[in-house]
C-alpha positions as CSV (number, residue, x, y, z in Angstrom):
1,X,106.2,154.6,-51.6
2,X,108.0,151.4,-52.5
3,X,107.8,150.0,-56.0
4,X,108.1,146.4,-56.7
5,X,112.0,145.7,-56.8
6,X,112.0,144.5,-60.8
7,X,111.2,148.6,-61.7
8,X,114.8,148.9,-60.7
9,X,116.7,145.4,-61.5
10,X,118.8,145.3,-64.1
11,X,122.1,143.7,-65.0
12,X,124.8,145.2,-65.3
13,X,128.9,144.5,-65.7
14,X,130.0,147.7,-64.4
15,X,131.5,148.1,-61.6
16,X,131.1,150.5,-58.5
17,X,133.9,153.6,-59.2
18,X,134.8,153.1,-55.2
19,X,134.6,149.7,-53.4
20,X,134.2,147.6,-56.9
21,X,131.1,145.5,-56.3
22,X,129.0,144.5,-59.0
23,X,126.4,147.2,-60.0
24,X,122.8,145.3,-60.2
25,X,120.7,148.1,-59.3
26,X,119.4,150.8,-61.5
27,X,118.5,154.1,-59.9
28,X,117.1,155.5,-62.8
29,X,117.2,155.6,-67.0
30,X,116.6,159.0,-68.7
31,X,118.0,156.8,-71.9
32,X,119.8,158.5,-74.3
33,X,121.4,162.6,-74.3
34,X,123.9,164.0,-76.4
35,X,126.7,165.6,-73.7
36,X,124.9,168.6,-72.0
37,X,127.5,171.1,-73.0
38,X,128.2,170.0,-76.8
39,X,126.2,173.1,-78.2
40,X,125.5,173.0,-82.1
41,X,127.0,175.7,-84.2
42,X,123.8,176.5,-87.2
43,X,126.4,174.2,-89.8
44,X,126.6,171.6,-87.4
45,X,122.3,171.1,-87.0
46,X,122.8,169.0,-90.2
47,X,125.4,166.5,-89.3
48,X,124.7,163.5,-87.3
49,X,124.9,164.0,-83.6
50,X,125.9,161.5,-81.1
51,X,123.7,160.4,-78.2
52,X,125.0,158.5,-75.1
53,X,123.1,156.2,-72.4
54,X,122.2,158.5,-69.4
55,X,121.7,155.8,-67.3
56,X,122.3,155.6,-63.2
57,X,123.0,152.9,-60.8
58,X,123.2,152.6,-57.1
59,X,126.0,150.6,-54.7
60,X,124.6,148.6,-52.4
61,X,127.5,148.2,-50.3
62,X,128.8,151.9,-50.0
63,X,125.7,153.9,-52.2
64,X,127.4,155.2,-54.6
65,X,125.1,156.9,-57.5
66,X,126.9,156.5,-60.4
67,X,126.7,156.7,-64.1
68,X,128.8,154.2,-66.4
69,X,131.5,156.3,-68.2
70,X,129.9,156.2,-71.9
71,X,131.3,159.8,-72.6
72,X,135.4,159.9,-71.6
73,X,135.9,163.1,-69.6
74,X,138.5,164.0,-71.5
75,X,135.8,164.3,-74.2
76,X,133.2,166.1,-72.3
77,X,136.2,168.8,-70.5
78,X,138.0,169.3,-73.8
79,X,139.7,172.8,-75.2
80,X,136.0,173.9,-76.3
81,X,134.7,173.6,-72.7
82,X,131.3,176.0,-73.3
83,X,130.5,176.8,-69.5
84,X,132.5,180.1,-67.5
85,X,131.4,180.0,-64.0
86,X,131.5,184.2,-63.9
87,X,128.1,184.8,-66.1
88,X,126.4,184.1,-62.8
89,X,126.4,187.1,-60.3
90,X,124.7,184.9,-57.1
91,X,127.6,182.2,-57.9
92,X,130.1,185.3,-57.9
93,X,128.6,186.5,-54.7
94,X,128.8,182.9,-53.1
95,X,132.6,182.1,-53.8
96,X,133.3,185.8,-52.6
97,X,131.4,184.7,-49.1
98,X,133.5,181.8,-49.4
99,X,136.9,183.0,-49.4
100,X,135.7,185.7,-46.8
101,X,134.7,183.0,-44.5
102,X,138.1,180.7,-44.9
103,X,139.9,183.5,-44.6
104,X,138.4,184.8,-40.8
105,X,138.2,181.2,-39.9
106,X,141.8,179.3,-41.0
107,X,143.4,183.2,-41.3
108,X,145.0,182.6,-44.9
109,X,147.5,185.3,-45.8
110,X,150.6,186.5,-48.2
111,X,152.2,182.8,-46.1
112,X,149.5,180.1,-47.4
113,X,149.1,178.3,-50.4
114,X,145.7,178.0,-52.3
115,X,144.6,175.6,-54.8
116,X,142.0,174.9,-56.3
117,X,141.1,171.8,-58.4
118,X,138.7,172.6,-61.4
119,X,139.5,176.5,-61.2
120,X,137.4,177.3,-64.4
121,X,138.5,180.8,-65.9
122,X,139.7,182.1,-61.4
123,X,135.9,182.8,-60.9
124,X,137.1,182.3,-57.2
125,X,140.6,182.6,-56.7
126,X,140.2,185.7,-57.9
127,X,139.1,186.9,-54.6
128,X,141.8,185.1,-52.6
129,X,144.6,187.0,-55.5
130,X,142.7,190.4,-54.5
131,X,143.7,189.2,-50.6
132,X,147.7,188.7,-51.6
133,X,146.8,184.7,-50.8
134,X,149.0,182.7,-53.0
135,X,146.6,181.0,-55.3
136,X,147.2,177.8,-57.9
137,X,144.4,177.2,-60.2
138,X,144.5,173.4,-61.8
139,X,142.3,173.4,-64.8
140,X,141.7,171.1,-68.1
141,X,139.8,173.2,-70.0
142,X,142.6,175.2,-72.1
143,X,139.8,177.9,-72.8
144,X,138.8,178.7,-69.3
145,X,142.3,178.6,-67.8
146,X,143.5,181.5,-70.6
147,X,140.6,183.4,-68.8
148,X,141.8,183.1,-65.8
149,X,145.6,183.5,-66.5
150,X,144.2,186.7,-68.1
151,X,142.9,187.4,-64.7
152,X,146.6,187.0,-63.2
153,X,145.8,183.6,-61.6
154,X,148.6,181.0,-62.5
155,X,146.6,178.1,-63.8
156,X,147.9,174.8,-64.7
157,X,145.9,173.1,-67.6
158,X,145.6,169.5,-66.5
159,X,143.2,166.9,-65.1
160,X,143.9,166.4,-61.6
161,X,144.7,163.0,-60.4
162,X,147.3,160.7,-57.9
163,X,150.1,161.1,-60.5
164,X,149.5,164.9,-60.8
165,X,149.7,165.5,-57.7
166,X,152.3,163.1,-57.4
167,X,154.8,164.8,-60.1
168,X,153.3,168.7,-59.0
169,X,153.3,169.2,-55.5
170,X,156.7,167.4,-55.2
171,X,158.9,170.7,-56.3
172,X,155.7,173.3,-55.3
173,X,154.3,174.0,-51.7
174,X,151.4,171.6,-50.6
175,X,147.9,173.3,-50.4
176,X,146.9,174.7,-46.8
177,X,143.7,175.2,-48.6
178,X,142.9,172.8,-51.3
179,X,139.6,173.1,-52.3
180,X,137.1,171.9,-54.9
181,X,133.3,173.1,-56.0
182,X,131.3,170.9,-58.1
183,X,134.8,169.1,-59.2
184,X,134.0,165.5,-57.2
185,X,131.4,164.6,-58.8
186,X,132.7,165.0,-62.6
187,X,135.5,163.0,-61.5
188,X,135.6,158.9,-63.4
189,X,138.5,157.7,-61.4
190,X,136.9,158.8,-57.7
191,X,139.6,156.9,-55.6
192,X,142.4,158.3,-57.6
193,X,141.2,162.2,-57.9
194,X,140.9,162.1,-53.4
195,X,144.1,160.0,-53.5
196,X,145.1,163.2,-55.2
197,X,143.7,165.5,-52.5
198,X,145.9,163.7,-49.8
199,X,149.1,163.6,-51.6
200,X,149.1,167.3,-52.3
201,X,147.5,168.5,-49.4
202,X,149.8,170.0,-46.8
203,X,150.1,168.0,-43.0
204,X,147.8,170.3,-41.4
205,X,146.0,171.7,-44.5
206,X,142.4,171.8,-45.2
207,X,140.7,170.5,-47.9
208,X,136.7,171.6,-48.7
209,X,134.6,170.2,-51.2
210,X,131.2,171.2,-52.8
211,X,128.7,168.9,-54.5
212,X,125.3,168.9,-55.0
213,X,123.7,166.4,-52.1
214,X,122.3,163.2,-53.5
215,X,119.5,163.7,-50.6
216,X,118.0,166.7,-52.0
217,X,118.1,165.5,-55.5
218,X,116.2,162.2,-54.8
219,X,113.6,164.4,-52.3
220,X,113.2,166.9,-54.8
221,X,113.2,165.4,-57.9
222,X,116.4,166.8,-59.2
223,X,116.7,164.7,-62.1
224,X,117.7,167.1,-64.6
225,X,121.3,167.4,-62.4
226,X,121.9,163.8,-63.9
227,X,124.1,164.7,-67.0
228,X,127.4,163.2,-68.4
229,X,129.7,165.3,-66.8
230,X,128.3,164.2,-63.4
231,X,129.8,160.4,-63.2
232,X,128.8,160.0,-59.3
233,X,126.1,161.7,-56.9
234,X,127.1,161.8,-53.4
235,X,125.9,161.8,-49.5
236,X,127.6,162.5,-46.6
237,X,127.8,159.2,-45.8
238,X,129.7,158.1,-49.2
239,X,132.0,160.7,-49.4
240,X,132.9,160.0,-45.9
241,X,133.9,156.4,-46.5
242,X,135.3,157.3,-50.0
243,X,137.6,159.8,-48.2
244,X,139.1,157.6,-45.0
245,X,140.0,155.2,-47.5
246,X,142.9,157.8,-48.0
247,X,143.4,158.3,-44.2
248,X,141.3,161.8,-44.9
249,X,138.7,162.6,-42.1
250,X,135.9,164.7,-43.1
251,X,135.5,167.3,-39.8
252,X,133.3,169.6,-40.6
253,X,130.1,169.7,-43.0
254,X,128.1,172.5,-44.1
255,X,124.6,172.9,-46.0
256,X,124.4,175.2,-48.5
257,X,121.5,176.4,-50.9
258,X,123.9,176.3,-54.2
259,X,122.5,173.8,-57.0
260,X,119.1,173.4,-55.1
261,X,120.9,172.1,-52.0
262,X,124.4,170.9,-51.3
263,X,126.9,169.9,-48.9
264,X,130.5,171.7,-48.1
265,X,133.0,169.4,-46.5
266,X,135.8,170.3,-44.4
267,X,138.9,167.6,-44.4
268,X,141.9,166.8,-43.0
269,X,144.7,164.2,-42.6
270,X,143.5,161.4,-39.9
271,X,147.0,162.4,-38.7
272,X,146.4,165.9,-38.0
273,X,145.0,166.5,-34.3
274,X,144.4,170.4,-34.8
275,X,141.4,169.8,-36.0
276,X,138.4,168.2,-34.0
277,X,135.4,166.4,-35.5
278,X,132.3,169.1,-35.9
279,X,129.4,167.7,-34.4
280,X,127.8,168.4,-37.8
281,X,129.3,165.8,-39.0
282,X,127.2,163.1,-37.1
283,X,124.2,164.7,-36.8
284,X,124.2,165.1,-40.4
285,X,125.1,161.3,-41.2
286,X,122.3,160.1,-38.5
287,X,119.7,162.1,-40.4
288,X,121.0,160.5,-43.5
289,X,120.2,157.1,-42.2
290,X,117.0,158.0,-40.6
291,X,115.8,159.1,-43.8
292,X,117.0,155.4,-45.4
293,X,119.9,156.2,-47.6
294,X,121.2,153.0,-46.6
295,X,118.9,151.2,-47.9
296,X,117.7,150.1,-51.5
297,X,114.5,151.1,-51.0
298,X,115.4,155.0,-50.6
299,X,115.8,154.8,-54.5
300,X,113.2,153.0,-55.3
301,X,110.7,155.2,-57.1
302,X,112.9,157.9,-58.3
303,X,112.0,157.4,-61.8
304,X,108.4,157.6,-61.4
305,X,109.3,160.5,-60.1
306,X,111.0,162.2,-63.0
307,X,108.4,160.6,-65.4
308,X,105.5,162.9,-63.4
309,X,107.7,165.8,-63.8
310,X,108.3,164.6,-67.5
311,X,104.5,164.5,-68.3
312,X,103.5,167.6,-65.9
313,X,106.0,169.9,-68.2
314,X,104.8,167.8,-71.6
315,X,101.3,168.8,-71.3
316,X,101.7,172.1,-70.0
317,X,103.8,173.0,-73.0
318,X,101.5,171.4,-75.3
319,X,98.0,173.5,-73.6
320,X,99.8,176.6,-74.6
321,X,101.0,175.2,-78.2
322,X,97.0,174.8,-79.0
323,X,96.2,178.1,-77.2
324,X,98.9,180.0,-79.2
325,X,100.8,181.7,-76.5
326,X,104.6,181.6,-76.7
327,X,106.7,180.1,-74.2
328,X,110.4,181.0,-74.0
329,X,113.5,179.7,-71.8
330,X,116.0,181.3,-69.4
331,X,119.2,179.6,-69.3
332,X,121.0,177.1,-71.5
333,X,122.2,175.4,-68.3
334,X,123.6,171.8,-68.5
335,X,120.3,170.7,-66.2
336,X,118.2,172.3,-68.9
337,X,119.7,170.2,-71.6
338,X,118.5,166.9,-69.4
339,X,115.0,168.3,-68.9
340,X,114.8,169.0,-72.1
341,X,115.6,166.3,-73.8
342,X,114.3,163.6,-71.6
343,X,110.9,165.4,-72.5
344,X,111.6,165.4,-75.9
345,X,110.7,168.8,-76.0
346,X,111.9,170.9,-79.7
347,X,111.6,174.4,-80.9
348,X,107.4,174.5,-81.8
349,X,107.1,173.6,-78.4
350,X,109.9,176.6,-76.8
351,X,110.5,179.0,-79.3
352,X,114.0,179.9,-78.1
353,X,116.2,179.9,-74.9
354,X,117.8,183.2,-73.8
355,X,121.7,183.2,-72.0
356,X,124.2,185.9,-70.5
357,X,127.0,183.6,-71.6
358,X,128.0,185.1,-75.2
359,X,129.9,181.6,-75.5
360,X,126.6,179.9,-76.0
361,X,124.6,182.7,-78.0
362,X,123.7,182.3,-81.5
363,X,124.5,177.8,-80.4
364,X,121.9,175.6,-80.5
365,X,121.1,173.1,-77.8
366,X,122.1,169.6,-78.3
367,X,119.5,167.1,-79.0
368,X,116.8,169.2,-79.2
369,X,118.2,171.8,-81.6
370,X,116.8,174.4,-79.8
371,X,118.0,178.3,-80.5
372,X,120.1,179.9,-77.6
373,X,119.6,184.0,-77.8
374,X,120.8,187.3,-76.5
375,X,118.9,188.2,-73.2
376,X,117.7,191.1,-75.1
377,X,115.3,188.3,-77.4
378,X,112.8,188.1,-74.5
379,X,112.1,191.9,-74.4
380,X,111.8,191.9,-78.6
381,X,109.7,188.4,-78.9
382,X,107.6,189.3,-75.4
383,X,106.8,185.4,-74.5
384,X,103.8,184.6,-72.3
385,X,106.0,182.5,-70.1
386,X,109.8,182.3,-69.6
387,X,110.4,179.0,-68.4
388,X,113.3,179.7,-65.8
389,X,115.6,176.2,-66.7
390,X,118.4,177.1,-63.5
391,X,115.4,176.9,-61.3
392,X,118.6,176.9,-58.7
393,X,119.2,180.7,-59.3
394,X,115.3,181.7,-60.0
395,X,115.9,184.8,-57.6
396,X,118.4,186.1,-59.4
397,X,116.7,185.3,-63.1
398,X,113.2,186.2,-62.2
399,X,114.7,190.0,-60.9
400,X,116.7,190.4,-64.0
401,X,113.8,189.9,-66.0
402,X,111.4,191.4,-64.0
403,X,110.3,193.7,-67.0
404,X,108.2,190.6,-68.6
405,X,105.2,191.7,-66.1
406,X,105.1,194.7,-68.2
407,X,103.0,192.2,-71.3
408,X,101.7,190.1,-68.8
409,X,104.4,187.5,-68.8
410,X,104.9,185.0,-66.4
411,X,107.8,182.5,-64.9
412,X,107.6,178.5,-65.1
413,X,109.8,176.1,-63.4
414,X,109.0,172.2,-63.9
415,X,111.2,171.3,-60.9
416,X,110.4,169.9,-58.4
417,X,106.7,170.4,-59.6
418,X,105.5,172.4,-62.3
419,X,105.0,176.0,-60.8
420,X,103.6,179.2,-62.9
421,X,105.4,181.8,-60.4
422,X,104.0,185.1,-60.1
């Protein structure tokens, strides 16, 4: 499986986001994306449109993934923030799970404090609020934090950082539960968001995090989870070092199916000794070196990889182009948007893509310009395939559109493989 080292080479003067060295090796180049969640309104499909490198590099001291910071994040996360985590039902099911599970296992009441970094519009501190848990939300997006004050879940609109935590948490209680789901890896500033963490975590609090695991992406060819608002893409390993550079110990570690696989870490102070050291932890981290992911040839052919994936999904669309069918899309999901786009796919090749979200009906996707429609589009346009672009939550899509059997319709994922699902 190795390539010849030059297929990845390339100079660089960025700089790892955690220990500093000298970036000189390029994971892969998907090369140039508008943001994945800057959809079009029909006035703005005329204007010029600004596309940013989507390029990723690998540490070779403490393997980071990383992208250089070519969109700001104050940019990308901005009052017009197009993505509510409650359109999905499996997500709402998930975090529900979640706060069941913290709750039998740390016994959170009416005397704890909950906060959560990222909190969107209280998609899951909702379900702590319905418990009588004292719950925080921090937030930057002003849209999604007025839908969850609406919910009765005090949100602070801010990005969380060191100084944040810093000026916040020294007149409020410090978390007991301080938690995070697909917040550390949009983060720029790595060091100074988990610098965060510890200052506002409490002296025998717990802090879990969620993130999609860099393992499975490489092993499954999860390219299309490379977008802007990801800046890093994390192991076990990593985060571990990345934490105890703030004297936080990870002591527990979870694997979870969520965004086609990904980890759930448990951490604590280094000072606190009421917590012992899951022997998940190692066992987890040994399998992560056994498989190489200390080692620069782990990464090595990941963009041939996403170029066979690229051409598999090319060709297919093109066959039914010349055969006249009609293929559709499920899901303006930011991962779609990559896909999309690095295939160069536009609307005479996918006709339309359907949402739940009415934020992002009646948008276009960027870059490819591509319509994004009421669910109720598929049933009125009957497509020959629905190409399912969350292929994370196919379950859940292929059940709620179970009726496209009914013309003979069919489901396609591209990821890892192209797949017509019956």
């Amino acid at each position: 499986m190795n390539v010849p080292t030059a297929h990845i080479a390339s100079a660089s003067s960025a700089q790892c986001r955690h220990c500093h060295a000298l970036l000189t090796h390029q994971f892969i180049d998907l090369v140039h994306s508008p943001p994945s969640n800057s959809f079009l309104t029909r006035e703005q499909l005329n204007e010029s449109e600004t596309f940013f490198p989507l390029k990723l590099y690998v540490c070779e001291r403490c393997w980071l993934v990383q992208i250089d910071e070519y969109k700001k994040a104050q940019e990308i996360f901005s009052d017009s923030y197009i993505y509510f985590s409650s359109y999905s039902t499996s997500w709402l099911q998930h975090c529900k799970r979640y706060v069941e599970m913290m709750i039998e296992r740390f016994a959170y009441g009416s005397h704890s404090q909950v906060v959560e970094i990222a909190s969107n519009d209280g998609y899951l501190l909702q379900y702590f609020h319905e418990r009588g848990v004292p719950t925080l939300g921090i937030e930057p997006t002003a849209n999604t934090a007025e839908a969850a004050q609406a919910k009765g879940i005090e949100t602070i609109c801010e990005f969380f950082g060191a100084d944040f935590a810093k000026r916040t948490f020294a007149e409020r209680p410090k978390a007991d539960l301080l938690l995070g789901n697909n917040v550390l890896a949009h983060v720029p500033d790595i060091n100074d968001f988990v610098q965060g963490l510890a200052i506002a975590l409490a002296p025998e609090g717990v802090v879990t995090m969620e993130f999609p695991h860099l393992m499975q992406l490489v092993e499954h060819r999860q390219f299309d989870t490379i977008y802007h608002e990801h800046f890093s893409y994390l192991s076990l390993t990593t985060v571990r070092t990345i934490f105890a550079a703030q004297d936080l110990e990870v002591f527990d570690v979870e694997e979870i199916s969520t965004h086609g696989g990904s980890l759930r870490i448990f951490a604590k102070h280094r000072s606190d000794a009421s917590k012992i050291v899951s022997p998940r932890v190692l066992e987890l981290l040994r399998r992560e070196q056994e498989r190489g992911m200390e080692k620069l040839v782990y990464y090595q052919d990941f963009q041939e990889a996403a170029n066979a994936v690229k051409n598999d999904f090319v060709v297919f669309l093109i066959e039914q182009k010349r055969l006249g069918k009609k293929v559709a899309a499920y899901g303006a999901a930011a991962k779609g948007n990559t896909l999309l786009n690095y295939c160069g796919v536009k609307p005479d090749l996918l006709h339309f893509v359907a949402d739940a979200s009415p934020h992002k009906q009646e948008k276009f996707l960027p870059g490819t310009h591509i319509e994004v429609a009421a669910i109720e589009k598929i049933a009125m346009e009957k497509p020959d395939y629905v190409v399912i672009l969350p292929w994370n939550i196919r379950e859940e899509i292929m059940q709620q559109l179970i009726y496209i059997k009914e013309w003979g319709g069919q489901f396609v994922i591209a990821i890892p493989r192209l797949q017509i699902l019956s």
